[in-house]
N, C-alpha and C positions, 0 to 999 in steps of 0.2 A: 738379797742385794748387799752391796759394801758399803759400809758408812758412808766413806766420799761420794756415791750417787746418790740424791736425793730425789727423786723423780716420786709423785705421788702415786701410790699404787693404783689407787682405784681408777679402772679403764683401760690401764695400758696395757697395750698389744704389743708393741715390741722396742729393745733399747738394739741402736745400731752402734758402733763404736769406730770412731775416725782415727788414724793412730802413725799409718804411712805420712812419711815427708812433716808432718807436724810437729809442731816445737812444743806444743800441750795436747796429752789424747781426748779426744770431744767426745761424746756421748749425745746421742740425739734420741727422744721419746718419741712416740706414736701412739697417738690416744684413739683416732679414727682410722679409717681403709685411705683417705685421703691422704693424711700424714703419710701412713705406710707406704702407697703410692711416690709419693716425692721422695723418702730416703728411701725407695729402691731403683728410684731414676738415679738420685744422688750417688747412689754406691756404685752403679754402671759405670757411671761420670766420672766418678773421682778421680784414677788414676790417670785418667786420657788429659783430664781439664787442667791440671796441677795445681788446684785449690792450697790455700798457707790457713795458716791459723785462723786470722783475721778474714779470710773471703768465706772461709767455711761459718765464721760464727756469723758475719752478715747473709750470710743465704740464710742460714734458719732464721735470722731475725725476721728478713724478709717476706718469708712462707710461716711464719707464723708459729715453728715451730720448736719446743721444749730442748734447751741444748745445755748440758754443763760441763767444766769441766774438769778431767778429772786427776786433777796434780794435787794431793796432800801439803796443805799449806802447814808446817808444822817445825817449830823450832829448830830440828835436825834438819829438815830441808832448806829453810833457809841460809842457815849456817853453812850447811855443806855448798850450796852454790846460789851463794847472794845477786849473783848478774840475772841468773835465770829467773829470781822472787820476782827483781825488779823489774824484767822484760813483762812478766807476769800481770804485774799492777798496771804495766801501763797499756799492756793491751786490754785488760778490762776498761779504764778509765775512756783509752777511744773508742769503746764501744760501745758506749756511755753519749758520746757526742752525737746530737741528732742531725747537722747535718752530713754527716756519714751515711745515715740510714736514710737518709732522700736520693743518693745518688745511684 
């Protein structure tokens, strides 16, 4: 695996990787057949659904499921495009916000 995944290895079945229409590529884990389950519904879905950045990290949050992602946070990238670090930190920070994750 690349540096920038961090997913623990032990158990995991399979990493899916979100990448269409999104402004960061997500990566999702599957530790059980049930995870597995839901990002092969999810990956059905996606195109149909038009899930963003932000709906997709709340559905894994939702189900419960291991998701990071996977933009190299690193001196040249940020220098090369400082709007897109900063969109970056603040979509982490709301999703951070709990009631987000109640609605």
């Amino acid at each position: 695996m690349n540096k920038i995944i961090k997913f623990k290895r032990d158990g995991l079945i399979n990493l899916h990787f979100f990448m269409e229409n999104m402004n960061y590529t997500i990566v999702a884990a599957s530790y059980n057949e049930w995870e597995e389950q839901q990002l092969s519904y999810l990956e059905c879905d996606f195109s149909s659904k038009n899930f963003t950045t932000m709906s997709l990290c709340l559905w894994c949050i939702r189900h419960h499921i291991q998701y990071q992602f996977v933009y190299p946070v690193t001196i040249v990238s940020i220098f090369k495009n400082p709007y897109k670090y900063i969109k970056f930190l603040e979509l982490k920070r709301k999703l951070k916000e709990p009631e987000l994750l109640m609605m």
